[in-house]
PDB file of N, CA, C and O in Angstrom, chain B, residues numbered from 101:
ATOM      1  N   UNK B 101       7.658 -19.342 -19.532  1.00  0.00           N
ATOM      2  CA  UNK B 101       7.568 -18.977 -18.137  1.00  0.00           C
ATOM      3  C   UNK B 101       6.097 -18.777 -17.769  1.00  0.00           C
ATOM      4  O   UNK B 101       5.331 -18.045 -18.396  1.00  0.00           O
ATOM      5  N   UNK B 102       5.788 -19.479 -16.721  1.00  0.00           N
ATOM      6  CA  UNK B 102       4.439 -18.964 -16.202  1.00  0.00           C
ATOM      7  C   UNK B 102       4.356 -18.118 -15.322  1.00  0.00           C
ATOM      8  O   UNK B 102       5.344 -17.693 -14.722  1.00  0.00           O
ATOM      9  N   UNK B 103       2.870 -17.645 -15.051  1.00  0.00           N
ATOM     10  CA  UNK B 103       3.114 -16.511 -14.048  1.00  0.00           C
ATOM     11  C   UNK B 103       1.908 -16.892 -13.176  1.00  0.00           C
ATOM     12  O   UNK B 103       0.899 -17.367 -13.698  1.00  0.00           O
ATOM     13  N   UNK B 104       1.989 -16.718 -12.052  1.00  0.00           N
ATOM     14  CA  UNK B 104       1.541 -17.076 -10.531  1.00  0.00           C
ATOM     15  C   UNK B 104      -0.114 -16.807 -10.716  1.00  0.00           C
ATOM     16  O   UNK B 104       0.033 -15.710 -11.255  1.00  0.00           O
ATOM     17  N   UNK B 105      -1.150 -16.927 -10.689  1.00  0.00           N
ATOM     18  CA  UNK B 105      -2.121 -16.598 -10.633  1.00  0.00           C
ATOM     19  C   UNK B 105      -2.589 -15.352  -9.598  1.00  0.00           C
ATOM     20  O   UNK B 105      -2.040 -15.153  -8.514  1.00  0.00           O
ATOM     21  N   UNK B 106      -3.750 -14.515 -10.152  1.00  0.00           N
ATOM     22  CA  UNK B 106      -3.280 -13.222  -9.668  1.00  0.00           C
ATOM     23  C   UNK B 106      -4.281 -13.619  -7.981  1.00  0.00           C
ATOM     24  O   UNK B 106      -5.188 -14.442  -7.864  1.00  0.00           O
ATOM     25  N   UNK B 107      -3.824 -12.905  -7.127  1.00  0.00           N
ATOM     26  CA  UNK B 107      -4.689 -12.932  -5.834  1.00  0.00           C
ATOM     27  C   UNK B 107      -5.846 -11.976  -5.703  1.00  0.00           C
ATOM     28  O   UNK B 107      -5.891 -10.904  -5.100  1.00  0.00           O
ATOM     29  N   UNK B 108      -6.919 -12.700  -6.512  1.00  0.00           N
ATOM     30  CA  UNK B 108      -8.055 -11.846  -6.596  1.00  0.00           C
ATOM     31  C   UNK B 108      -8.723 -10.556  -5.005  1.00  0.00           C
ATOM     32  O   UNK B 108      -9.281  -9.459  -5.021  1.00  0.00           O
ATOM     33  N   UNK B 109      -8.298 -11.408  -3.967  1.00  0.00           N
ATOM     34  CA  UNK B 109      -8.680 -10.442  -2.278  1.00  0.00           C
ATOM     35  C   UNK B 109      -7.853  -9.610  -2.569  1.00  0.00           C
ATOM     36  O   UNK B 109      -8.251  -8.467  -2.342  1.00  0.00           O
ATOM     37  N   UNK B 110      -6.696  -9.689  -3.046  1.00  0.00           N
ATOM     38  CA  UNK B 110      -5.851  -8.350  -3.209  1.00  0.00           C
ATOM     39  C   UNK B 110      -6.822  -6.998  -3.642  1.00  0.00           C
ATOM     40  O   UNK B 110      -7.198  -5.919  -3.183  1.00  0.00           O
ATOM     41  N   UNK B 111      -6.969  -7.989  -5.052  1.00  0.00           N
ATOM     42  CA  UNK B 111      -7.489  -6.384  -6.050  1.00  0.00           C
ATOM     43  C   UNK B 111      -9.238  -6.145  -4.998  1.00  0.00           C
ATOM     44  O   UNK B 111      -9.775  -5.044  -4.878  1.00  0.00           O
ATOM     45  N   UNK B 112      -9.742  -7.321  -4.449  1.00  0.00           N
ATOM     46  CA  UNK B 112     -11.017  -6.803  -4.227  1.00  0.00           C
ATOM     47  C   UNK B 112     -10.648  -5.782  -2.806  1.00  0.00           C
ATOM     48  O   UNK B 112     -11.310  -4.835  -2.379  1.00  0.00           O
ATOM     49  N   UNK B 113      -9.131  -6.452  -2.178  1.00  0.00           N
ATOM     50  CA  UNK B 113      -9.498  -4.923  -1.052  1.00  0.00           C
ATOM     51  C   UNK B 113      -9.216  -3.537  -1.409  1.00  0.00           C
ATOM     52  O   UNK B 113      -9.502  -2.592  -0.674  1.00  0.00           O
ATOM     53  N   UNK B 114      -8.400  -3.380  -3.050  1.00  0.00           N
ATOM     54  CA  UNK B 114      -8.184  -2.306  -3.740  1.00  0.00           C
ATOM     55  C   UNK B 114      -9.387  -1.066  -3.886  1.00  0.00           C
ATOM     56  O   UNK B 114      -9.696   0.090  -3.599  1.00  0.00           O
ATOM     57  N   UNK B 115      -9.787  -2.339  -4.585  1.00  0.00           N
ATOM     58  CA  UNK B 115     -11.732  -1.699  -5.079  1.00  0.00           C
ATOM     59  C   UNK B 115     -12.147  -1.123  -3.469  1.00  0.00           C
ATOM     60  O   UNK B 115     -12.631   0.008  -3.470  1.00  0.00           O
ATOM     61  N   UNK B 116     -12.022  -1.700  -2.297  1.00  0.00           N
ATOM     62  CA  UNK B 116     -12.716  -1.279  -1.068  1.00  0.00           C
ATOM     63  C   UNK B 116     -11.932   0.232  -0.957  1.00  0.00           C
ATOM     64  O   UNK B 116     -12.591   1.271  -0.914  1.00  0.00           O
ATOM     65  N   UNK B 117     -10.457   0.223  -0.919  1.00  0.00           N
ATOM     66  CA  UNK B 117     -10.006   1.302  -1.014  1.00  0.00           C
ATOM     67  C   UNK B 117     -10.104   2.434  -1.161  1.00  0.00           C
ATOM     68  O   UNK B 117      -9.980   3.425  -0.441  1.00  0.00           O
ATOM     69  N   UNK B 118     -10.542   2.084  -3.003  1.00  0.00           N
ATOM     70  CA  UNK B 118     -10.856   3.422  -3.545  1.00  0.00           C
ATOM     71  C   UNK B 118     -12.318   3.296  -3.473  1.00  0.00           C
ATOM     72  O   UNK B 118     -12.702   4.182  -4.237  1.00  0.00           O
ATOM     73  N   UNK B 119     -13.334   2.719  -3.007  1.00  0.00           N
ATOM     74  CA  UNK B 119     -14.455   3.410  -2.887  1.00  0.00           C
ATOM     75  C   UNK B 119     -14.502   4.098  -1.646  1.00  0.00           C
ATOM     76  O   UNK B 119     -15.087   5.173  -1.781  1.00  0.00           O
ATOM     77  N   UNK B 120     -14.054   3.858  -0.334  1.00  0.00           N
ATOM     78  CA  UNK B 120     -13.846   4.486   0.702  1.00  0.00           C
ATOM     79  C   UNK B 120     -13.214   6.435   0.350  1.00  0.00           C
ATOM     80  O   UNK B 120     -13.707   7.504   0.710  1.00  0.00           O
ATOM     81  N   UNK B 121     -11.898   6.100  -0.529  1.00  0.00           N
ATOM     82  CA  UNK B 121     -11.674   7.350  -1.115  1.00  0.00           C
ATOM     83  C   UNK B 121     -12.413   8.293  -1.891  1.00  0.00           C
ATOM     84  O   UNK B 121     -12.266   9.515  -1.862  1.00  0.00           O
ATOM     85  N   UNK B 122     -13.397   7.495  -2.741  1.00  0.00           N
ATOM     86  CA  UNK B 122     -14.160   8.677  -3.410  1.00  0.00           C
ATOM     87  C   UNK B 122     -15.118   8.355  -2.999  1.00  0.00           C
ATOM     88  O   UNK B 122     -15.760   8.155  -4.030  1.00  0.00           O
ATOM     89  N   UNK B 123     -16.270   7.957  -1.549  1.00  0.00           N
ATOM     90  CA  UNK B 123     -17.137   8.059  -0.800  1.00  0.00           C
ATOM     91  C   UNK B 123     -16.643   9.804  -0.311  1.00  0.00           C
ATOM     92  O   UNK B 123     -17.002  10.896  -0.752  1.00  0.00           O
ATOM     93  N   UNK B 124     -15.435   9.317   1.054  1.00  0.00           N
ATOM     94  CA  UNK B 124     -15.173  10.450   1.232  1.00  0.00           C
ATOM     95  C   UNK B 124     -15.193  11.777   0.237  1.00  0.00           C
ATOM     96  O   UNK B 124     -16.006  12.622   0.613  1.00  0.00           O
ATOM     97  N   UNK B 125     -14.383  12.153  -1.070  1.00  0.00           N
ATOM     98  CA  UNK B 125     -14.243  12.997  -1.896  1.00  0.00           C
ATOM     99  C   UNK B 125     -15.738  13.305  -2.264  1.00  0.00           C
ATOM    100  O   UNK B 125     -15.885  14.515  -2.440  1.00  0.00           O
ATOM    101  N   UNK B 126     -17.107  12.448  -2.465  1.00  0.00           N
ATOM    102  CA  UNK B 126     -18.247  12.765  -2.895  1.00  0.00           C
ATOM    103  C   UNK B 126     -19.232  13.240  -1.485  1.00  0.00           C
ATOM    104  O   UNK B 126     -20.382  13.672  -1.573  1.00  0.00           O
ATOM    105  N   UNK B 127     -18.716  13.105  -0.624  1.00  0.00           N
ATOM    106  CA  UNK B 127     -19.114  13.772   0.901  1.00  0.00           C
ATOM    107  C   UNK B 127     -18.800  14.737   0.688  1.00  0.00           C
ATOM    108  O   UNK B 127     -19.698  15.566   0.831  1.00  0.00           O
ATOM    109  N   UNK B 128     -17.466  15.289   0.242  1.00  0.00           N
ATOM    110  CA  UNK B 128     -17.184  16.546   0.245  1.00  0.00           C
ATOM    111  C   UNK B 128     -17.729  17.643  -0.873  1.00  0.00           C
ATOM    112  O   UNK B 128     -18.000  18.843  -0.841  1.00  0.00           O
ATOM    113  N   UNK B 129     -17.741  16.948  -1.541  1.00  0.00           N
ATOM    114  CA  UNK B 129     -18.732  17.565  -2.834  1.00  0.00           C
ATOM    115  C   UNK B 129     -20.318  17.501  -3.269  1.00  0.00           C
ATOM    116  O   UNK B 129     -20.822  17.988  -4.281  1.00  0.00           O
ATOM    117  N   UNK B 130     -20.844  16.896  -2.406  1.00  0.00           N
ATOM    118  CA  UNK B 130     -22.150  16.582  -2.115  1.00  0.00           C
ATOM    119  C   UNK B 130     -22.474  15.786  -3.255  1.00  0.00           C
ATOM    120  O   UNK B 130     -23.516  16.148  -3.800  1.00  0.00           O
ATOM    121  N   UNK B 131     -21.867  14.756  -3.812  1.00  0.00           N
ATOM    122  CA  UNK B 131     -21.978  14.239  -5.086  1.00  0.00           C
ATOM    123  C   UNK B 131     -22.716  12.596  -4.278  1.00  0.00           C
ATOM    124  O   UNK B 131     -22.403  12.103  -3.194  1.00  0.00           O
ATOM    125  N   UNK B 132     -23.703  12.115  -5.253  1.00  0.00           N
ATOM    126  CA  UNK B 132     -23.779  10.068  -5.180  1.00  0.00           C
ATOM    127  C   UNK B 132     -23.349   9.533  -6.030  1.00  0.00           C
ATOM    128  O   UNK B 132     -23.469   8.308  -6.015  1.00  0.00           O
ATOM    129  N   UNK B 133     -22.543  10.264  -7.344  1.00  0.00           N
ATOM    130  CA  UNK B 133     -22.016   9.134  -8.080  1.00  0.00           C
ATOM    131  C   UNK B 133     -20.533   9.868  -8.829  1.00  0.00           C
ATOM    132  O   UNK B 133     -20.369  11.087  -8.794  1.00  0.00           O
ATOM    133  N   UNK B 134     -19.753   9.141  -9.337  1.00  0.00           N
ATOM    134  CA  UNK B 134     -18.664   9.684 -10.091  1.00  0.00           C
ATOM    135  C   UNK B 134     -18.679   9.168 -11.241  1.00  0.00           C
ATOM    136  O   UNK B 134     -18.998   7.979 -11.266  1.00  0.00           O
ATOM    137  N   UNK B 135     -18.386   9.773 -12.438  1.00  0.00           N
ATOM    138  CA  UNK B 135     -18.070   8.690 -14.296  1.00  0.00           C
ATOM    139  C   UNK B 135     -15.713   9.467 -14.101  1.00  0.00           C
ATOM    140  O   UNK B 135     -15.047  10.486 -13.918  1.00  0.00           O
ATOM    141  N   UNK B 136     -15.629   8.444 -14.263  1.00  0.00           N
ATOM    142  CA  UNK B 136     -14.560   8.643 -14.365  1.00  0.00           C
ATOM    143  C   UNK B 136     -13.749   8.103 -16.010  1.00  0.00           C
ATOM    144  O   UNK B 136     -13.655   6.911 -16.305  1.00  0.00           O
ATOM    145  N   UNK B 137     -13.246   9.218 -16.898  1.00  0.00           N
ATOM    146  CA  UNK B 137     -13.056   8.501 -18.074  1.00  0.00           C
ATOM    147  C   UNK B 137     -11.401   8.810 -18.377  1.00  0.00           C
ATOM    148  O   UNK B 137     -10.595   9.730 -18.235  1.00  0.00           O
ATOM    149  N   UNK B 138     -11.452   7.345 -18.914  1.00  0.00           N
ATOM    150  CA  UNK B 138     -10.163   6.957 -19.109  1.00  0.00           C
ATOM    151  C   UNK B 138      -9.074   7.601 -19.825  1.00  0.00           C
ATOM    152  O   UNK B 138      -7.921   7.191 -19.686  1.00  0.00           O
ATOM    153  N   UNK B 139      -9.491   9.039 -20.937  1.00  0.00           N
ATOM    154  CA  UNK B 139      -8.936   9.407 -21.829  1.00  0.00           C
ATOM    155  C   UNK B 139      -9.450   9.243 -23.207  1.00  0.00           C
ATOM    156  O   UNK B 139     -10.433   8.550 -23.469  1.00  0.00           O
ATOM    157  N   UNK B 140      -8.644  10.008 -24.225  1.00  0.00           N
ATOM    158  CA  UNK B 140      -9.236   9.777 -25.815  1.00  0.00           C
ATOM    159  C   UNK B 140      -7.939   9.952 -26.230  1.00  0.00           C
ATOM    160  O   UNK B 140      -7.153  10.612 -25.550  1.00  0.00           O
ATOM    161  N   UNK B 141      -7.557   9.330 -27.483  1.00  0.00           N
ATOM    162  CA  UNK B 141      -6.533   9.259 -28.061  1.00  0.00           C
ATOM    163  C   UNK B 141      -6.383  10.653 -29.172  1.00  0.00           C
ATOM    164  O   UNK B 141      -7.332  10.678 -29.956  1.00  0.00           O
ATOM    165  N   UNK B 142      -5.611  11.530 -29.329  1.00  0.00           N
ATOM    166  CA  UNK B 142      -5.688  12.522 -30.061  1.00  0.00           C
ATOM    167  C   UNK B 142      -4.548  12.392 -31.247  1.00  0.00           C
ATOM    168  O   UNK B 142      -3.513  11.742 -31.104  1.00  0.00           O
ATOM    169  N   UNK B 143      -4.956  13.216 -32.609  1.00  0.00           N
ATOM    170  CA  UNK B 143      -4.466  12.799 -33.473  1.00  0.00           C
ATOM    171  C   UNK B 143      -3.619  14.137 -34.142  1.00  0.00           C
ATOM    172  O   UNK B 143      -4.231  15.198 -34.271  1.00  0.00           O
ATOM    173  N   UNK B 144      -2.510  14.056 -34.466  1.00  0.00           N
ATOM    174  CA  UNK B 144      -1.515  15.524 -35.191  1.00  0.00           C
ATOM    175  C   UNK B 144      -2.513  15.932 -36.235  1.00  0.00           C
ATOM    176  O   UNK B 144      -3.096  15.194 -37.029  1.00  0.00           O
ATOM    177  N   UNK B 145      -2.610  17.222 -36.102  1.00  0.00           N
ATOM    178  CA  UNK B 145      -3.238  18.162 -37.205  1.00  0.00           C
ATOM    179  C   UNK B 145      -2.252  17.775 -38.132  1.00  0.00           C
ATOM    180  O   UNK B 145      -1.128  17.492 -37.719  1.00  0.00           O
ATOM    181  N   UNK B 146      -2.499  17.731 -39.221  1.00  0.00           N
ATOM    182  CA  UNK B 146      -2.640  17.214 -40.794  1.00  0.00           C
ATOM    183  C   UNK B 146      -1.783  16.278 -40.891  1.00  0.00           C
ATOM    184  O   UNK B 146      -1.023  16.315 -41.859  1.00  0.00           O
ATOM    185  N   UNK B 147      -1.649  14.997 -39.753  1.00  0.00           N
ATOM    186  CA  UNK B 147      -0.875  13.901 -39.797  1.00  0.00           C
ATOM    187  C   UNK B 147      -1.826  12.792 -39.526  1.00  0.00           C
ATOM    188  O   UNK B 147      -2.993  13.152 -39.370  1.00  0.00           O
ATOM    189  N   UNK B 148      -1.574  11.509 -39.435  1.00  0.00           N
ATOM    190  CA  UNK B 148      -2.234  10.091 -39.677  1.00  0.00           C
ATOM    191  C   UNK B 148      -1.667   9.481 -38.189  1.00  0.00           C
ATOM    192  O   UNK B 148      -2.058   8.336 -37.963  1.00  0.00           O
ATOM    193  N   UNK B 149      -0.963   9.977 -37.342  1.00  0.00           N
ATOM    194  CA  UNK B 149      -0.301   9.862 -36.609  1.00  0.00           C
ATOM    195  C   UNK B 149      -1.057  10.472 -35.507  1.00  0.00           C
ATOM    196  O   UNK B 149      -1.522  11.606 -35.630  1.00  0.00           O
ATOM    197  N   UNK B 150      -1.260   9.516 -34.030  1.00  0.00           N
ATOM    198  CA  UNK B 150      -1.488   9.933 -32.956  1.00  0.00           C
ATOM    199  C   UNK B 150      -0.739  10.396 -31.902  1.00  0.00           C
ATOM    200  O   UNK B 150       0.124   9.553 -31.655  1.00  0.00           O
ATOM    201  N   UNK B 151      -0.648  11.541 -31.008  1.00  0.00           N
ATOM    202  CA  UNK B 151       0.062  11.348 -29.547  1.00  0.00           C
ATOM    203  C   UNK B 151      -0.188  10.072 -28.941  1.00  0.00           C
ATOM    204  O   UNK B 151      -1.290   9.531 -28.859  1.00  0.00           O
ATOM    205  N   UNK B 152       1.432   9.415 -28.322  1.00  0.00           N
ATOM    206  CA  UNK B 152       1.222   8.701 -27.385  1.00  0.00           C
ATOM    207  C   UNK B 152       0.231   8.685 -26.486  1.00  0.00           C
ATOM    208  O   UNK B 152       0.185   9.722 -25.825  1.00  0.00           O
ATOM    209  N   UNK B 153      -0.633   7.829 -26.202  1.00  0.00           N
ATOM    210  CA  UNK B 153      -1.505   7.831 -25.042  1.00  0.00           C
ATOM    211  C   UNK B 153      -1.395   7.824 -23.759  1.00  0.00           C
ATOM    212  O   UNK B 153      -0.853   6.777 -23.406  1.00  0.00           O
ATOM    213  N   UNK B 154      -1.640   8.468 -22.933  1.00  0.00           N
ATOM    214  CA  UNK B 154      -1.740   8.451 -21.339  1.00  0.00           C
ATOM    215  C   UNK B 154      -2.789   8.567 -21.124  1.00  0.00           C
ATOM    216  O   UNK B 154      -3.494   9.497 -21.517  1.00  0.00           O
ATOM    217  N   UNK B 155      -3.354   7.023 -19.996  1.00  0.00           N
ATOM    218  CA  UNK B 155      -4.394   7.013 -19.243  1.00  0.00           C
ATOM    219  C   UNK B 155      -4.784   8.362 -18.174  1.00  0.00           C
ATOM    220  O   UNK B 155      -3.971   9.052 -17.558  1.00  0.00           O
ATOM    221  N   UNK B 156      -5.897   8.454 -18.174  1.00  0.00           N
ATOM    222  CA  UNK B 156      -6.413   9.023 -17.345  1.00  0.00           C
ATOM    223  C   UNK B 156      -6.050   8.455 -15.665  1.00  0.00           C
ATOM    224  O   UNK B 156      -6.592   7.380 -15.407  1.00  0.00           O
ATOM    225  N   UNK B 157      -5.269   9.017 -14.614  1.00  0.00           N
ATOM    226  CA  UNK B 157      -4.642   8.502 -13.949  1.00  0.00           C
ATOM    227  C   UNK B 157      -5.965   8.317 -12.534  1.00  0.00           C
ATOM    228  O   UNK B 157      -6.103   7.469 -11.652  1.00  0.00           O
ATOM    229  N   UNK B 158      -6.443   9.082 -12.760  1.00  0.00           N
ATOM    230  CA  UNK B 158      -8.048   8.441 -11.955  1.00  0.00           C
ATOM    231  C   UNK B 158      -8.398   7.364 -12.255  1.00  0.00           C
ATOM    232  O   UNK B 158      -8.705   6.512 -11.421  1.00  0.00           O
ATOM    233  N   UNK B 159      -8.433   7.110 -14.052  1.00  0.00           N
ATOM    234  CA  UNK B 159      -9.410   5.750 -14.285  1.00  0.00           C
ATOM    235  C   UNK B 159      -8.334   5.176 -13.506  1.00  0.00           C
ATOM    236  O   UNK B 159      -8.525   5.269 -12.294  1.00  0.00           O
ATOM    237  N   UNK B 160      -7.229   4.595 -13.862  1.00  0.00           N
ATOM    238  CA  UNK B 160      -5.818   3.701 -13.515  1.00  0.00           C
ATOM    239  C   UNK B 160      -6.134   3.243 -12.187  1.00  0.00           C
ATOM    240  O   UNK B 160      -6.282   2.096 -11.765  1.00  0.00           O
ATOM    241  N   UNK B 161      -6.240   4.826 -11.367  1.00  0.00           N
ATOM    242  CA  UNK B 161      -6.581   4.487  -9.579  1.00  0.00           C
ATOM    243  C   UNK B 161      -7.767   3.462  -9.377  1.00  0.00           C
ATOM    244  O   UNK B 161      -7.893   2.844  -8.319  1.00  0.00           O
ATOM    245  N   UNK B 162      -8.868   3.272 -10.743  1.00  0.00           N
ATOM    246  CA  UNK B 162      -9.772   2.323 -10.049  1.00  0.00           C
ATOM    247  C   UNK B 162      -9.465   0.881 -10.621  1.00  0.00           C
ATOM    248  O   UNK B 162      -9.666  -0.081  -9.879  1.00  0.00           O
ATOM    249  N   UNK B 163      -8.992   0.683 -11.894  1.00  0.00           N
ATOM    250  CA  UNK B 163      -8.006  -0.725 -12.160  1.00  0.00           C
ATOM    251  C   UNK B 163      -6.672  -0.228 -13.088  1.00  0.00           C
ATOM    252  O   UNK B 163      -6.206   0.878 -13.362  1.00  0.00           O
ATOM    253  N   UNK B 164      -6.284  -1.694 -13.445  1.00  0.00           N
ATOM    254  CA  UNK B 164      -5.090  -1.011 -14.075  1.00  0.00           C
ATOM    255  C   UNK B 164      -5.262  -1.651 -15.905  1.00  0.00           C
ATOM    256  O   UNK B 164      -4.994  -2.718 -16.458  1.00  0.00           O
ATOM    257  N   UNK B 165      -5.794  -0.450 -16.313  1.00  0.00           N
ATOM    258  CA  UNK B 165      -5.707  -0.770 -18.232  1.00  0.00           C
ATOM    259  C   UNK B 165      -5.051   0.166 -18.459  1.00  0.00           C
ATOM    260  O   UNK B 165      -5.588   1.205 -18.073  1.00  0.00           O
ATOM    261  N   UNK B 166      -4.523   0.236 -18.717  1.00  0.00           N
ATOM    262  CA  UNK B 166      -3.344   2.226 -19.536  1.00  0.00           C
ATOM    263  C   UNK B 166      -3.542   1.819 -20.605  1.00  0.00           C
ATOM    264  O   UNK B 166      -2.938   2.563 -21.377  1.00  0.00           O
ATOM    265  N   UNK B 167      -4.031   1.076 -21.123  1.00  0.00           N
ATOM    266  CA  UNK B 167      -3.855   1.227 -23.038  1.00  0.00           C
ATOM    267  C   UNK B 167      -5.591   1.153 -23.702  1.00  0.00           C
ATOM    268  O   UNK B 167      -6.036   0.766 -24.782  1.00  0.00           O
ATOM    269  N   UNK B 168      -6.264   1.751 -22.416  1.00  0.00           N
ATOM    270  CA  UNK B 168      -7.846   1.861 -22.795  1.00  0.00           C
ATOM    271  C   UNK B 168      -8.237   3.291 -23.456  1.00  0.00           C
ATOM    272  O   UNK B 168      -7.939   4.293 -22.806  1.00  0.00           O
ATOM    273  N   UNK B 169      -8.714   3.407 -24.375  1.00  0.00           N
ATOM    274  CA  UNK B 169      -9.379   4.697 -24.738  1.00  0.00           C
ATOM    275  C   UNK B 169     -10.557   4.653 -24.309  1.00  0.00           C
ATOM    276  O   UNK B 169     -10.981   3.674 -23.695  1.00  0.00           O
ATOM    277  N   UNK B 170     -11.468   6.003 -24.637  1.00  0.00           N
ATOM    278  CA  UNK B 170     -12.828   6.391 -24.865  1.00  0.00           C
ATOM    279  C   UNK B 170     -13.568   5.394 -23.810  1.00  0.00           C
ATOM    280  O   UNK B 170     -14.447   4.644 -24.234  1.00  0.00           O
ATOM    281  N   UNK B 171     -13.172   5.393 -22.304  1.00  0.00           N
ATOM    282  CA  UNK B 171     -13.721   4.036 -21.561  1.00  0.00           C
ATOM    283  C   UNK B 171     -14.223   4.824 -20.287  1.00  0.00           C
ATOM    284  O   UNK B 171     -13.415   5.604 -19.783  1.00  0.00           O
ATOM    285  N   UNK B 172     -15.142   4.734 -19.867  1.00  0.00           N
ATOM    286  CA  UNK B 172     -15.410   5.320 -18.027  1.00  0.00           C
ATOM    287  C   UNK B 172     -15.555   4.320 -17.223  1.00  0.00           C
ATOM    288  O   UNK B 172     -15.790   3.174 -17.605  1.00  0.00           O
ATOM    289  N   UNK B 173     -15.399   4.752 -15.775  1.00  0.00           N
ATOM    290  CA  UNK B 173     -15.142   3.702 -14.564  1.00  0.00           C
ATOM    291  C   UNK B 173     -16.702   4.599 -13.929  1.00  0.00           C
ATOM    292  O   UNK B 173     -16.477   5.701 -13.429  1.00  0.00           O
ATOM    293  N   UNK B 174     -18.008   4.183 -13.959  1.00  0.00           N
ATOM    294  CA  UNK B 174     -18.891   4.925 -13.135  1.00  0.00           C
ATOM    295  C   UNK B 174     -19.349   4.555 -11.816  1.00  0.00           C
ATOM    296  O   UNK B 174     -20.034   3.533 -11.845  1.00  0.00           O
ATOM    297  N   UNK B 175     -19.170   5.127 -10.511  1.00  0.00           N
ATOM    298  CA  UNK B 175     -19.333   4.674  -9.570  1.00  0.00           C
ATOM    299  C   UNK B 175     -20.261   5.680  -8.579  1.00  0.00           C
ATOM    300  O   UNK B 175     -19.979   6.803  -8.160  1.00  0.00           O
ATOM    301  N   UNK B 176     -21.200   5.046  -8.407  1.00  0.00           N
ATOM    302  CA  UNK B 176     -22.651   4.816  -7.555  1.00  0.00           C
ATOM    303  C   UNK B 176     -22.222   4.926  -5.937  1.00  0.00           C
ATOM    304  O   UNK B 176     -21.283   4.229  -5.552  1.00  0.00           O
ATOM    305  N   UNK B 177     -22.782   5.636  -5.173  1.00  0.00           N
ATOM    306  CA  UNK B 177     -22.212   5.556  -3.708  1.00  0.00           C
ATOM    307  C   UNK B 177     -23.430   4.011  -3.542  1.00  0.00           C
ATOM    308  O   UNK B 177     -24.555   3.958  -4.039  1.00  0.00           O
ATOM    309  N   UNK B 178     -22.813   3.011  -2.782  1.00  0.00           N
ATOM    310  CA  UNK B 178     -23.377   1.839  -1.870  1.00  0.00           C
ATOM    311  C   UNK B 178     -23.390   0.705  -3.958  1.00  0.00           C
ATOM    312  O   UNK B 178     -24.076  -0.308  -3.824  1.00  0.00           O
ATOM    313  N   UNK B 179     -23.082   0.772  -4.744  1.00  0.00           N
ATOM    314  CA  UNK B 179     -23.080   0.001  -5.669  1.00  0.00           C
ATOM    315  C   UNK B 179     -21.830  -0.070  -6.373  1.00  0.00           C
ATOM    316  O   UNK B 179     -21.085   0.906  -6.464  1.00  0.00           O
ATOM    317  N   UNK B 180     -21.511  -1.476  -7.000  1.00  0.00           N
ATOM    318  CA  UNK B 180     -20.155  -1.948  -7.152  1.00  0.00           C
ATOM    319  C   UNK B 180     -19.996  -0.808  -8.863  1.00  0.00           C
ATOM    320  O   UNK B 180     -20.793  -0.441  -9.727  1.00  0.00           O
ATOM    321  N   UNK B 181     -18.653  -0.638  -8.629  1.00  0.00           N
ATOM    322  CA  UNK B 181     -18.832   0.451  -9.519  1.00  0.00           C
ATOM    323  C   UNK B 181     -18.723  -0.710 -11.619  1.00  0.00           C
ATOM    324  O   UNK B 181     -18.505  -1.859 -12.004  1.00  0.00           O
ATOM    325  N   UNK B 182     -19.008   0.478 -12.143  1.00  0.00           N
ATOM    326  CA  UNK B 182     -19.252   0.029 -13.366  1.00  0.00           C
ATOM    327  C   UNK B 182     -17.865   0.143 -14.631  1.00  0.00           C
ATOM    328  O   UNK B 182     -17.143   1.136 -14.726  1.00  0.00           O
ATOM    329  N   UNK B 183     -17.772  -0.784 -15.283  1.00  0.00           N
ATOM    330  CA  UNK B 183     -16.780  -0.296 -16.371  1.00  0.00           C
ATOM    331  C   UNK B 183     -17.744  -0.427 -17.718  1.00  0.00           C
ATOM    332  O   UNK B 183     -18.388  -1.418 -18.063  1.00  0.00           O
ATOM    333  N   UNK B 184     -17.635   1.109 -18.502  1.00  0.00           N
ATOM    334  CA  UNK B 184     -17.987   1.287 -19.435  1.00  0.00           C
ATOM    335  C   UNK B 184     -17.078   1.135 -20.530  1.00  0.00           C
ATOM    336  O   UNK B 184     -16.599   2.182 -20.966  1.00  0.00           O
ATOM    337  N   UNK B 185     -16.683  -0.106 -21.154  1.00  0.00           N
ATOM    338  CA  UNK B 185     -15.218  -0.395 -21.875  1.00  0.00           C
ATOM    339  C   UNK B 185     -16.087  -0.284 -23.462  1.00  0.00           C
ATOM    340  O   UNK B 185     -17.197  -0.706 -23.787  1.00  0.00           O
ATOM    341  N   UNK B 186     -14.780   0.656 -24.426  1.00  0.00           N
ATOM    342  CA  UNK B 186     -15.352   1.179 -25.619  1.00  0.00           C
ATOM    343  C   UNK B 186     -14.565  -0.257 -26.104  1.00  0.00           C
ATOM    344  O   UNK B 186     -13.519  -0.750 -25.682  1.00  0.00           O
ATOM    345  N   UNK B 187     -15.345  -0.641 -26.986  1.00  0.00           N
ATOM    346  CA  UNK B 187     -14.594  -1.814 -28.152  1.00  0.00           C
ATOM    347  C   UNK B 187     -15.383  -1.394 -29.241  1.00  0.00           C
ATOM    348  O   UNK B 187     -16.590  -1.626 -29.315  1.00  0.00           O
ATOM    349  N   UNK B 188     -14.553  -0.616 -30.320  1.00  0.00           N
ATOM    350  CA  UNK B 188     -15.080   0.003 -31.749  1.00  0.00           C
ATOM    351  C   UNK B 188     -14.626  -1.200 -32.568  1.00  0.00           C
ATOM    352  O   UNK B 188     -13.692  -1.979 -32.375  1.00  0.00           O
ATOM    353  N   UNK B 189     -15.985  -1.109 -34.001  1.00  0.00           N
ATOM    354  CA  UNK B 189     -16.000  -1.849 -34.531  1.00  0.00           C
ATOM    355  C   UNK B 189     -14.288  -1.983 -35.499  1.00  0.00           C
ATOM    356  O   UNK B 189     -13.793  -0.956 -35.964  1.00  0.00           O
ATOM    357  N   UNK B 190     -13.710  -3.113 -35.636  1.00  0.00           N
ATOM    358  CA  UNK B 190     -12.226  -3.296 -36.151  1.00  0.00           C
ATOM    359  C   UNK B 190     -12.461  -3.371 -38.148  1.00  0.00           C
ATOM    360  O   UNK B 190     -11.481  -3.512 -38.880  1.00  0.00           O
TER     361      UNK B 190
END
């Protein structure tokens, strides 16, 4: 099965969205920039075993990865915002 190619104006009026939203929110806080981070994966005391992960539901609001760790979304008032994506060595 194939799947439709994605409609890139979509996601770019997304991005307009939420910078409009946290323009406003950094007006209110007298802030020019936000780091928004995605989460860290945490691990059971004296187990090998992690908690399920849940994204950071801010990062999510600026794209959609839910299965990103240790990652920030940093955004600059008037500049396209940044993804700081962790890729540890395998």
């Amino acid at each position: 099965m194939t799947h439709p190619a994605p409609d890139e104006s979509l996601y770019q009026a997304h991005v307009e969205s939420v910078t409009n939203a946290f323009d406003q929110a950094m007006d209110a806080a007298g802030a020019d920039t936000v780091v928004v981070f995605s989460g860290a994966l945490h691990i059971a005391f004296l187990d090998d075993h992690g908690y399920p992960f849940a994204v950071n539901p801010h990062f999510a609001y600026w794209l959609p990865l839910t299965h990103v760790t240790d990652s920030y979304v940093i955004y600059r008032r008037g500049q396209p915002p940044i993804l700081t994506y962790c890729q540890p060595d395998d």
